[in-house]
C-alpha positions as CSV (number, residue, x, y, z in Angstrom):
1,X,0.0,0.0,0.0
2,X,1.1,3.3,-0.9
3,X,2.5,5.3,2.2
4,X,0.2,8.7,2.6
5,X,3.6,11.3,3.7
6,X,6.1,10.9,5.5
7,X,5.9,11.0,8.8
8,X,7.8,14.5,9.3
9,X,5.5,15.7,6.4
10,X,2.2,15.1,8.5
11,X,0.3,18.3,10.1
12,X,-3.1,19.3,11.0
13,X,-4.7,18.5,8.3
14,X,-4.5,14.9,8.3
15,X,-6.2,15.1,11.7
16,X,-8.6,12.4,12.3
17,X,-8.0,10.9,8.9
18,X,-6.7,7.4,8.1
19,X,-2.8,7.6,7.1
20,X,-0.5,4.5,5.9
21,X,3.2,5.3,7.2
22,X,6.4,3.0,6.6
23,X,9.4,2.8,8.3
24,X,11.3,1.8,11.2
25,X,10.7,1.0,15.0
26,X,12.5,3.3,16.4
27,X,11.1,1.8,20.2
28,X,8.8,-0.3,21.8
29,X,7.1,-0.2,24.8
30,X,4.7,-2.6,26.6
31,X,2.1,-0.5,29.3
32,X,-0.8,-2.5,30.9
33,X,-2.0,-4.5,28.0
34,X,-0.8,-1.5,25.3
35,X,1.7,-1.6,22.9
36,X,3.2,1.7,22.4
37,X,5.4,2.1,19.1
38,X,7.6,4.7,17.6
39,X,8.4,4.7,13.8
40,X,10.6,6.3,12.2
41,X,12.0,6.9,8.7
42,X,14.3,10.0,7.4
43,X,11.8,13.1,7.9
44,X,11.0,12.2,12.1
45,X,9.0,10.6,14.4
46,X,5.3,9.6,15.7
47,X,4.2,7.5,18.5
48,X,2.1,4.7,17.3
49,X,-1.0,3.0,19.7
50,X,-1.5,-0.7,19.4
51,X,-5.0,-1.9,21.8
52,X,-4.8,-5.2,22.9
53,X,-8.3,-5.6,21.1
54,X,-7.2,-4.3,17.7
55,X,-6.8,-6.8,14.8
56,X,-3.3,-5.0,14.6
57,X,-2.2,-6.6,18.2
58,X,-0.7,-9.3,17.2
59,X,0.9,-8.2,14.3
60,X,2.5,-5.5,16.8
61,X,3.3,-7.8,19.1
62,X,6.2,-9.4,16.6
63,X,8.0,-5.9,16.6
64,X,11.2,-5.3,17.8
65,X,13.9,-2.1,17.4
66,X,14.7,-1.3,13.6
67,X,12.0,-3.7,12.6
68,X,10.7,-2.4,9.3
69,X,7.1,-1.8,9.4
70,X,4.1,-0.4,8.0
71,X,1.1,0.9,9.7
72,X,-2.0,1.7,8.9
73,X,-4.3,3.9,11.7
74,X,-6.1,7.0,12.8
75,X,-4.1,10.4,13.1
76,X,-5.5,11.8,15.8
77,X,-4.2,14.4,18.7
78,X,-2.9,13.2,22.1
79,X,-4.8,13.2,25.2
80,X,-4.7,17.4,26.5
81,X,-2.1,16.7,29.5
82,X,0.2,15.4,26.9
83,X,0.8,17.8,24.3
84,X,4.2,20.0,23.9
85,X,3.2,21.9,20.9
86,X,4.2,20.5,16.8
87,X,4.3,16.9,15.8
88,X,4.6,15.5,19.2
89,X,1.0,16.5,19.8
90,X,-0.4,13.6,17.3
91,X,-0.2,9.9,17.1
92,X,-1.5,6.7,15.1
93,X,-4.1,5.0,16.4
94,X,-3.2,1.3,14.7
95,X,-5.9,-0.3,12.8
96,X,-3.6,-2.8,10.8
97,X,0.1,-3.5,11.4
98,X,2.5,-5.5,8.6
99,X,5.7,-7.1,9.5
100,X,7.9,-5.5,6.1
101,X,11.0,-6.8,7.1
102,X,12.9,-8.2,11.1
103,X,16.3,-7.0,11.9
104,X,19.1,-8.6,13.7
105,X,20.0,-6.8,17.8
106,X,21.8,-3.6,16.4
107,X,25.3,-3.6,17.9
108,X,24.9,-0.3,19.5
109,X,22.0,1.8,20.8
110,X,21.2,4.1,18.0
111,X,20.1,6.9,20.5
112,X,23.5,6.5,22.1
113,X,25.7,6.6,19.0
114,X,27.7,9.9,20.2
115,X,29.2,8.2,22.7
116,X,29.9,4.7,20.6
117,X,33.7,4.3,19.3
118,X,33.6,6.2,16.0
119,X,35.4,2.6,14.5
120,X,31.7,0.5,15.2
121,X,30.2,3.7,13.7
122,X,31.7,3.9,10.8
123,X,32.2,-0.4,9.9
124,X,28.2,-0.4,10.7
125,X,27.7,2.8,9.0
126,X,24.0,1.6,7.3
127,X,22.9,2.0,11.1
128,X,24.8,4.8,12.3
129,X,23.3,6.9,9.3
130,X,20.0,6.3,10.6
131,X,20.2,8.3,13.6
132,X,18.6,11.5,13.3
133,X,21.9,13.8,14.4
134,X,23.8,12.0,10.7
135,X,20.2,12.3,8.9
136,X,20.4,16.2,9.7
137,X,23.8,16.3,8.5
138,X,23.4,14.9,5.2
139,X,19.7,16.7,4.8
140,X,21.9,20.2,5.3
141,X,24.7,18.9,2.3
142,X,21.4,18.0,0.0
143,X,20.2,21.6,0.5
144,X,23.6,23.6,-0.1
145,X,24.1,21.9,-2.9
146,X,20.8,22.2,-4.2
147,X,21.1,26.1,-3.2
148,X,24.6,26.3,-4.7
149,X,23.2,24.8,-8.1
150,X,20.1,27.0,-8.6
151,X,22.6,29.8,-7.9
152,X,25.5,29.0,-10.1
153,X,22.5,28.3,-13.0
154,X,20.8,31.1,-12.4
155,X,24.3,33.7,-12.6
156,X,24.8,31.7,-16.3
157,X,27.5,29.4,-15.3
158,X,27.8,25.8,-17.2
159,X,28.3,22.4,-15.1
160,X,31.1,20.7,-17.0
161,X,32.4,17.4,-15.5
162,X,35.8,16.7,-16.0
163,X,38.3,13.7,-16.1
164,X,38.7,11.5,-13.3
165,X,41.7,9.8,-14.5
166,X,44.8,12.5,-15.6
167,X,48.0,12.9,-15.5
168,X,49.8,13.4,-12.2
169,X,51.3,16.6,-12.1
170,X,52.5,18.2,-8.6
171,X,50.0,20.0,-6.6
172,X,51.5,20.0,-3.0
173,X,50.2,16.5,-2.0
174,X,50.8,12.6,-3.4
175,X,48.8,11.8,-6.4
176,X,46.6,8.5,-6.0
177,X,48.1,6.3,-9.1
178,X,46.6,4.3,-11.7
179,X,48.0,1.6,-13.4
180,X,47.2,1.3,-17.0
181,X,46.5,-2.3,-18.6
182,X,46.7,-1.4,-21.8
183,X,49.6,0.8,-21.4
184,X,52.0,-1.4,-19.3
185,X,54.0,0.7,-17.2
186,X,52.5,3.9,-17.3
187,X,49.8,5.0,-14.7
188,X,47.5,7.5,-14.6
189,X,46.6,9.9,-11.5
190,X,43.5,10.5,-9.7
191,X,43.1,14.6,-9.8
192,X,43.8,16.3,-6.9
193,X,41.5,19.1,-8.4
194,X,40.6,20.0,-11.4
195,X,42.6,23.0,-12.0
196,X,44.4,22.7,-15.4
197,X,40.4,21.7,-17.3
198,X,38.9,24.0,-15.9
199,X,41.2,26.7,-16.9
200,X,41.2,25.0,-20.5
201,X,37.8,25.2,-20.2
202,X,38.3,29.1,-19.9
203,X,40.3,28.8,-23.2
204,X,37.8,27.1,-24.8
205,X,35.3,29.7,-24.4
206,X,33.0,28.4,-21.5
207,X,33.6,31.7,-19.2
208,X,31.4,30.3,-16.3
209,X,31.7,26.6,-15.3
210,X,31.1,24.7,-12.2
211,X,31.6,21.6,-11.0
212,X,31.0,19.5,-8.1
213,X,34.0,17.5,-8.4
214,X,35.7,14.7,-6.7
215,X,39.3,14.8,-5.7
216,X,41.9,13.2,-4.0
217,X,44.7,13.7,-2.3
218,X,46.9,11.1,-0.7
219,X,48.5,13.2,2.4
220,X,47.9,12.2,6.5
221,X,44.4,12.7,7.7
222,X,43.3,14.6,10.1
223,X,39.3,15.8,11.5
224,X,38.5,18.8,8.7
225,X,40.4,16.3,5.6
226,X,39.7,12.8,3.8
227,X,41.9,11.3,1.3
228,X,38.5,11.3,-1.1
229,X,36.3,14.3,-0.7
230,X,34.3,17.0,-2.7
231,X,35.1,20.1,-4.3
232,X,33.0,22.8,-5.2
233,X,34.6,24.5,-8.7
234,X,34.2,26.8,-10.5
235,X,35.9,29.5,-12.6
236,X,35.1,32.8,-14.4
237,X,36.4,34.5,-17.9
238,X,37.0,38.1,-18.4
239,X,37.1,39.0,-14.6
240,X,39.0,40.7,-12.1
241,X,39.6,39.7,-8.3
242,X,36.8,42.0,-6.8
243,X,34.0,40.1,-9.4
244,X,34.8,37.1,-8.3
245,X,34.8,37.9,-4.7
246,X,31.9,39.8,-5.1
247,X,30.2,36.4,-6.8
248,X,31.3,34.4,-4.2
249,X,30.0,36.2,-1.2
250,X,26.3,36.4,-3.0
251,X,26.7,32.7,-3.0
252,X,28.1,32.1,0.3
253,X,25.0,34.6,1.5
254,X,22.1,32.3,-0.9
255,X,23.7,29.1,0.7
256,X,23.2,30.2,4.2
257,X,20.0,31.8,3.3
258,X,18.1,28.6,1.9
259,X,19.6,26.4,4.5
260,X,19.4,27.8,7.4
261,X,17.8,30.7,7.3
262,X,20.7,32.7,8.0
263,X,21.6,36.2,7.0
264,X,25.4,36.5,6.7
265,X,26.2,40.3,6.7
266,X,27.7,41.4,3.1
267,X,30.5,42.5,1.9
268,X,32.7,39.9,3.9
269,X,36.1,41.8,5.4
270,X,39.2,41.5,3.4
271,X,42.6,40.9,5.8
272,X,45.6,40.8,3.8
273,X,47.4,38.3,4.5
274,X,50.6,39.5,6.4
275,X,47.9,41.1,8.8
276,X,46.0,38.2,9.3
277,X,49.3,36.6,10.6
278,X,51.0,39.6,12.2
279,X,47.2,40.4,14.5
280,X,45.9,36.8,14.9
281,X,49.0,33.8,14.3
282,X,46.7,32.5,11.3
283,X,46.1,32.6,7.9
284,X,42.9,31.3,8.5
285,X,41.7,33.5,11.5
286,X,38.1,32.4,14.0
287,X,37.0,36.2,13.8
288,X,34.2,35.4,15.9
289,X,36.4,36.8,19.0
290,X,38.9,39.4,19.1
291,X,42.3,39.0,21.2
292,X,44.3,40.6,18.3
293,X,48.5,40.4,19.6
294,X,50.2,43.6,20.4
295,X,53.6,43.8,19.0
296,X,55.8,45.1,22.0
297,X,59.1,44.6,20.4
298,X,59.8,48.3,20.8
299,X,59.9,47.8,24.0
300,X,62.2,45.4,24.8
301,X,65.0,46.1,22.9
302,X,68.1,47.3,24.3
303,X,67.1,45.7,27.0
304,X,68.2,43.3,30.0
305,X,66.2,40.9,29.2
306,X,68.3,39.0,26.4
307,X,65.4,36.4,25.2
308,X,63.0,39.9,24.5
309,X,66.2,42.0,23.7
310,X,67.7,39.9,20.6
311,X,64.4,39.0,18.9
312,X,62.9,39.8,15.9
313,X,59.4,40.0,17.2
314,X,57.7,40.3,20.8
315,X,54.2,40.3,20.6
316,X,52.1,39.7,23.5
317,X,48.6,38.5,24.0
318,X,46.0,39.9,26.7
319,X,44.2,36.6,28.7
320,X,41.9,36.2,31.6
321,X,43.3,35.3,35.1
322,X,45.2,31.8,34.2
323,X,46.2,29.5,36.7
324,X,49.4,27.7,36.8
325,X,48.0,24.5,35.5
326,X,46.2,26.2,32.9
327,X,49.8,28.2,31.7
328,X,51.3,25.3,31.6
329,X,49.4,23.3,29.4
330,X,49.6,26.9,27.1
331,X,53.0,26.8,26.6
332,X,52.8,23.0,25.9
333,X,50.6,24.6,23.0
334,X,53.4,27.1,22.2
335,X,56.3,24.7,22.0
336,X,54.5,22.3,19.8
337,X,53.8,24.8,17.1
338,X,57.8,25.9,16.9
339,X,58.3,28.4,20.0
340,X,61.0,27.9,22.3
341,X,58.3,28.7,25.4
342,X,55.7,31.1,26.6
343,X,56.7,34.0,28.6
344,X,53.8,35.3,31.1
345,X,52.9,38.2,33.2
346,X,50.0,38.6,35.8
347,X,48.5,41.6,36.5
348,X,48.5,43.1,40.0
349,X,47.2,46.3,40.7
350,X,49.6,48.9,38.4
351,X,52.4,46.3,37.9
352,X,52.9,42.4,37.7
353,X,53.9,39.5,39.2
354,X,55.5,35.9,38.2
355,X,56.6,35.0,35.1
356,X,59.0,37.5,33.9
357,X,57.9,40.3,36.2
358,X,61.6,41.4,36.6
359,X,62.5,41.9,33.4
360,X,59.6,44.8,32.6
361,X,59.0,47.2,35.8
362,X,60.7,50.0,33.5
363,X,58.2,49.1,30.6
364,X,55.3,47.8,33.0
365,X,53.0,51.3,32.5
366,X,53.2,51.1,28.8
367,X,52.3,47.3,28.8
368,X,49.6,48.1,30.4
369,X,48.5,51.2,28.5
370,X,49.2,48.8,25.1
371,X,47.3,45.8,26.2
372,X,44.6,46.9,28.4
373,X,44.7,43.7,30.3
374,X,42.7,43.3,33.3
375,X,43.1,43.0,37.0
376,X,44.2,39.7,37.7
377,X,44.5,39.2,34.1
378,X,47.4,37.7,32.3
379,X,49.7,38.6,29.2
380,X,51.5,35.7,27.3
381,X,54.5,36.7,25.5
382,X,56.0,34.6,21.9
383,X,59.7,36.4,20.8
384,X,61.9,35.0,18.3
385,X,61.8,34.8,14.5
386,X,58.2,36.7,13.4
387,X,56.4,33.6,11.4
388,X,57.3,31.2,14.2
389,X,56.3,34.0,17.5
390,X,53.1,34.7,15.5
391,X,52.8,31.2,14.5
392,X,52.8,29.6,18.1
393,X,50.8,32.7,19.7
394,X,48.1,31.7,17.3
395,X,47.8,28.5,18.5
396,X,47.5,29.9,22.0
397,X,44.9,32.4,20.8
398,X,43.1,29.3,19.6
399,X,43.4,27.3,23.1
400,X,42.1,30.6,24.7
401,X,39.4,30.6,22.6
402,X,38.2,27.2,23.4
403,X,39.5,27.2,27.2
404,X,37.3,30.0,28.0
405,X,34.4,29.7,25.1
406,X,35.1,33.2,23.9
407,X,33.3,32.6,20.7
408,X,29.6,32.5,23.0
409,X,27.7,35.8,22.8
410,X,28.9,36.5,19.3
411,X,28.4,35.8,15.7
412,X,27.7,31.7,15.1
413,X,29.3,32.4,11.8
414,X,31.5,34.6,10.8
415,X,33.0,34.9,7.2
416,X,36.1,36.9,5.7
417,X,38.7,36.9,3.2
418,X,42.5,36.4,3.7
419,X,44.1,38.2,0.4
420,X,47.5,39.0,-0.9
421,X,48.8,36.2,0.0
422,X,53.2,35.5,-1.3
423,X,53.2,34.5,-4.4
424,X,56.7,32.2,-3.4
425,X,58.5,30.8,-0.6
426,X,61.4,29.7,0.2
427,X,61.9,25.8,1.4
428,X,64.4,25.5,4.0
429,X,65.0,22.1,3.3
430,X,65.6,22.2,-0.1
431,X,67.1,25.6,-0.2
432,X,64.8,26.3,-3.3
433,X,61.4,28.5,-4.0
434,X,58.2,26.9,-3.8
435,X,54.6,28.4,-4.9
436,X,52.3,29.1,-2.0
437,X,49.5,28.1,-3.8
438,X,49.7,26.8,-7.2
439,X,52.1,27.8,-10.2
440,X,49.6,28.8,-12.2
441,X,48.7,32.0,-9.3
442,X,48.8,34.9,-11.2
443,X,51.2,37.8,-9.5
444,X,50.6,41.3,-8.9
445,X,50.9,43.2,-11.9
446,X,53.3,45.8,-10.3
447,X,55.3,42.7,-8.9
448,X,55.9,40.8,-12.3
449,X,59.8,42.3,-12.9
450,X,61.3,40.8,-9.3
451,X,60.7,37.4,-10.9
452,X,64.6,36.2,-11.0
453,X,65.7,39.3,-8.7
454,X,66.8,38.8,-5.4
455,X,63.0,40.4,-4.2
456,X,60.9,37.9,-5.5
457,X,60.1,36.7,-2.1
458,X,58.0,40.2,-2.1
459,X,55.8,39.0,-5.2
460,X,52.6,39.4,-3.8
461,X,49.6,36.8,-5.4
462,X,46.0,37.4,-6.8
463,X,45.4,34.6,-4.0
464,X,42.5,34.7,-1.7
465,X,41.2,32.0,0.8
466,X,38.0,32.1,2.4
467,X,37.8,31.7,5.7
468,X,34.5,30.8,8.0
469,X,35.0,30.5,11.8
470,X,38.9,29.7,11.6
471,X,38.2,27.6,8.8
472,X,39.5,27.4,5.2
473,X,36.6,27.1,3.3
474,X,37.7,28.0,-0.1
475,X,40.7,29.4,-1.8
476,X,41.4,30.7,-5.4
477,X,43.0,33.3,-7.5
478,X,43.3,35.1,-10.1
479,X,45.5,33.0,-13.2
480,X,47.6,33.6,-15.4
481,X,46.8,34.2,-18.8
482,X,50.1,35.2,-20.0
483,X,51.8,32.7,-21.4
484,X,55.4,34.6,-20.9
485,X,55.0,35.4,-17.2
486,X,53.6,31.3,-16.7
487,X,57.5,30.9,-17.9
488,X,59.0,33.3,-15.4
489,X,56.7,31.6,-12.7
490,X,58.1,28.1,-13.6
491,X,61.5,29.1,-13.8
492,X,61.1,30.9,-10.3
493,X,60.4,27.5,-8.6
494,X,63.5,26.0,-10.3
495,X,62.0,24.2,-13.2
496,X,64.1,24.0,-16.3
497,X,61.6,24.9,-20.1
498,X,62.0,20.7,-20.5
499,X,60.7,20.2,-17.0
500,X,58.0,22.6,-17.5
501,X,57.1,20.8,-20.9
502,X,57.3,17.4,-19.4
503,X,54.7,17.9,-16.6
504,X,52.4,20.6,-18.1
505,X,53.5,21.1,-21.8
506,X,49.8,20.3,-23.2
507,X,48.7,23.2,-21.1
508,X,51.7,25.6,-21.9
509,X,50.7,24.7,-25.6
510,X,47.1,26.0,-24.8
511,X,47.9,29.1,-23.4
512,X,49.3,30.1,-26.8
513,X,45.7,29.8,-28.6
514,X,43.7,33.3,-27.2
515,X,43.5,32.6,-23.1
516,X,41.0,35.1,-21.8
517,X,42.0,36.8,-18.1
518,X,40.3,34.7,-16.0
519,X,40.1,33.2,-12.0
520,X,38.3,31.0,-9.7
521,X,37.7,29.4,-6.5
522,X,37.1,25.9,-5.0
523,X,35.2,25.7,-1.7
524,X,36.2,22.7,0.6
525,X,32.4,21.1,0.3
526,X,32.6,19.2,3.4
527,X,34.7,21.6,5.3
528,X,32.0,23.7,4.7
529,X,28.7,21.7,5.5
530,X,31.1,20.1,8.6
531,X,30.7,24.0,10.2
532,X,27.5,25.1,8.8
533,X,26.5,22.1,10.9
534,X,28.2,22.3,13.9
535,X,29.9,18.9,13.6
536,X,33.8,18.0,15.1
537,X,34.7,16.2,12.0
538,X,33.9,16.4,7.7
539,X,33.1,12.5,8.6
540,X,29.9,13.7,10.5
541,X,28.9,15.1,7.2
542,X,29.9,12.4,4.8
543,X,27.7,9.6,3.8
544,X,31.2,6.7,3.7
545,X,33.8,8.5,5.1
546,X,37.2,7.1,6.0
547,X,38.4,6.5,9.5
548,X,41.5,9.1,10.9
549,X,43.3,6.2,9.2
550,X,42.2,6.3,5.7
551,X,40.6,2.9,6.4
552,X,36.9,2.1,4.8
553,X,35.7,0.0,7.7
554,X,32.8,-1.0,5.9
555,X,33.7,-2.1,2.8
556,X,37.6,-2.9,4.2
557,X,39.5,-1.4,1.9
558,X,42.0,-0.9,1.3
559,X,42.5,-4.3,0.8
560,X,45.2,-7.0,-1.2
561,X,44.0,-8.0,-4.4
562,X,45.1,-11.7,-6.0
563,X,48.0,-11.7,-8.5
564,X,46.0,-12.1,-11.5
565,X,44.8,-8.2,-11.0
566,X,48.5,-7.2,-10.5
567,X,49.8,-9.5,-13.6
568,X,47.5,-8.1,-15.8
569,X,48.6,-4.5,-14.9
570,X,52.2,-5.5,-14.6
571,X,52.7,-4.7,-11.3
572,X,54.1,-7.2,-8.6
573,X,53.9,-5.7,-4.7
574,X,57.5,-5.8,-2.4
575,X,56.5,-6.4,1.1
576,X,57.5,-3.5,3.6
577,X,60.8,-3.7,5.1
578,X,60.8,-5.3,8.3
579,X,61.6,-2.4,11.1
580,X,65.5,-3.2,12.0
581,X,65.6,-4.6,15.9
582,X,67.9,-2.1,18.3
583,X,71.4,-3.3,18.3
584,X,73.0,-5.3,21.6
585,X,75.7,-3.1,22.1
586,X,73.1,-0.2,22.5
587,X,73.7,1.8,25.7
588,X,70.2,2.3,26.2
589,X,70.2,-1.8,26.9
């Protein structure tokens, strides 16, 4: 029999009327002679009333949890003392009751899966999505993407899919490779993005595409990254920076909009980069919550204090009143994201106290006047080289921020752009340039000549990232176009004109038929729908994720295959080296 709605789609007008529902027991409760019932499928719940003289009885009396069922009954409104207001205040009345389909015991309480190991989760994954907290997840990600495409088709851009099996070229992570059959020997590469299409896509006249793409990355995992995951696209012809920023914050805005009902505030702010790092430690800054650094080093040079006196940077962040526990565990913070340690001040009455009190009674006023910490309040101090200081003070803004909730009271969301980002730097383990974001970044126009020169360091990038809550969310830039200052980019990251050809020639060959000025953006997809959400983790908000292993516990892969698969790609597989045991003579033994 054909189901009248589903259950969450069931209102006042069905009152008193005869419905047919299908789904699952959700629970079951006995009560003097009664059999109380709720079923449940993807849109919510209803109690369900089985009398011990209905025909249904004994149907009912076979149900057990995740039972499939159908019922057929009254829709009618609880008894007065029992209503709360909205669904809750109507239930079935069965009149027939029909077994669909048993289920095995589930191997963990459905209505307990937060607290279940996220391993049983995710190798029972069928019954984990059926809990309403995943169901609301992946009900969010199927309205952002239907709000995202209405946009995008409605602003005249084109959905183009494009290869899933390329050439591996390097994009700052390990390619996922695929051996060829027919070409024995030769592989081919999962895309990490789809970067070099799309921008051929520009050439070939499509000046608005999307995609929803799938990409893939073989780097470590971590909660906000999977080794699969999905990419929103999308690129623009005949554009500067500003129209493409200004496209994507409509977006962003429509997204919230028609999923949550959320008005983000428009235009987003634009922090340059070196700002976003110098103020906040981050390139990717929570701006939900102030606590911008002070840079002190004025201060302290000159100075007694060597550790202050012989550093490039001091800055200094204002904190509430820390205990010594609590500072501690800080500078644990500190020293794992490259700083020597934390120094720290409290505040007591016009001066300070502990820490490194001694070193700044000549300076303490001005501290004071600069930071405008509290009574009782505490200052903690990163010096050293300025990307590391601001680096590891970062991470301690970050831990304040989550040690004292100072996100509550303010935005929930909170969306800006870091711009002007390097266009190079400079690898201290290979003593050679590096792009900071692709090679095909498009630099400044004023900063084109100090390719080659000893300032090229200073190239700034048409690079922007967009950042929501201290998340990357999206990055992009402007590209280039020009197929002469593409060749000064590759030969700035030490690539020789037959190394260039080699990886990217069929693109370099493009560029030389008409390329329009052009730029885009991806947005991180799950990134995004893991905070619009609220969820710890991108695998809240994907239907099969991988474990924080890259392990599918459900299907089990990865997994050997036989050698008839590897013979017939050529391919035979070397076990791993077995991990050498310590020697005897070792003075640790």
């Amino acid at each position: 029999m054909k189901r009248t709605a589903l259950i969450g789609q069931l209102n006042d007008t069905h009152a008193h009327q005869t419905v047919t529902l299908q789904g699952w027991v959700n629970r079951r409760r006995d009560l003097g002679g009664l059999i109380f019932l709720e079923l449940r499928d993807r849109s919510g719940l209803v109690q369900v009333q089985v009398e011990p003289d209905s025909a249904a009885f004994a149907d009912a009396d076979r149900l057990r949890a995740e039972y499939v069922a159908e019922i057929e009954g009254t829709y009618q409104p609880r008894p007065e003392g029992q209503r709360k207001g909205g669904a809750a205040d109507y239930e079935v009345i069965a009149t027939r009751v029909r077994v669909l389909n048993t289920a095995k015991t589930p191997p963990f309480e459905l209505e307990k899966g937060e607290s279940v190991s996220e391993d049983i989760r995710l190798k029972f994954r069928y019954l984990d999505l059926r809990r309403p907290e995943m169901q609301r997840n992946l009900m969010l990600r199927s309205r952002a993407v239907a709000a995202v495409t209405a946009f995008l088709d409605r602003e005249g851009f084109v959905q183009v899919e494009t290869p899933m099996l390329t050439k591996s070229t390097p994009e700052g992570a390990r390619d996922f490779l695929v051996p060829s059959r027919q070409n024995p020997g030769e592989f081919y590469a999962l895309p990490q993005s789809p970067q070099l299409f799309k921008q051929m896509l520009m050439i070939a006249g499509y000046d608005r595409y999307y995609q929803l793409a799938r990409c893939f990355r073989d780097e470590d995992l971590r909660a906000d990254r999977q080794p699969d995951f999905t990419q929103l696209d999308m690129e623009m012809s005949f554009v500067e920076q500003d129209d493409i920023l200004e496209t994507q914050e409509q977006l962003m805005a429509h997204v919230f909009r028609e999923t949550l009902g959320v008005e983000l505030p428009l235009p987003f702010p634009r922090l340059p980069y070196f700002d976003a790092m110098n103020d906040y430690g981050s390139d990717k800054p929570d701006l939900r919550f102030e606590h911008k650094f002070v840079d002190v080093t004025d201060l302290f040079q000159g100075g007694e204090f060597k550790a202050f006196a012989e550093a490039q940077t001091v800055k200094v962040i204002a904190a509430p009143e820390l205990t010594r526990k609590q500072i501690d565990e800080l500078e644990r913070v500190a020293k794992q994201n490259g700083a020597r340690g934390l120094a720290w001040l409290k505040r007591d009455g016009d001066g300070f106290t502990g820490g490194v009190s001694k070193f700044v009674t000549a300076v303490a006023a001005e501290l004071l006047s600069r930071t405008g910490v509290g009574q009782g309040g505490t200052l903690l101090f990163a010096a050293g080289d300025w990307k590391k200081a601001v680096s590891a003070l970062g991470a301690v803004r970050l831990a304040l921020r989550d040690l004292f909730d100072l996100t509550s009271g303010g935005p929930q969301f909170h969306v800006s752009w870091v711009t002007d980002f390097p266009q190079l730097e400079f690898d201290e383990d290979s003593g050679t340039w590096t792009y900071m974001h692709h090679p095909f970044t498009a630099p400044h126009p004023d900063d084109v000549a100090l390719f080659g020169t000893d300032r090229q360091g200073e190239i700034r990038a048409q690079a922007y990232d967009l950042v929501l809550n201290g998340f990357e969310v999206g990055g992009g830039s402007v590209r280039i176009h020009d197929p002469a200052v593409q060749a000064r980019m590759f030969q700035a990251i030490g690539f020789t004109e037959a190394q260039a050809r080699e990886k990217f020639g069929f693109f370099m060959d493009a560029l030389e038929y008409g390329t329009p000025p052009h730029g885009g953006i991806a947005w991180g997809f799950d990134r995004l729908i893991m905070v619009m959400s609220g969820a710890s983790s991108i695998r809240e908000v994907i239907a099969f994720p991988k474990n924080n292993r890259g392990a599918d516990l459900l299907a089990l892969a990865p997994s050997p295959v036989d050698a008839a698969q590897l013979a017939e790609v050529g391919l035979e597989v070397t076990p791993p080296a077995a991990a050498e045991e310590p020697a005897l003579s070792s003075p640790l033994l």
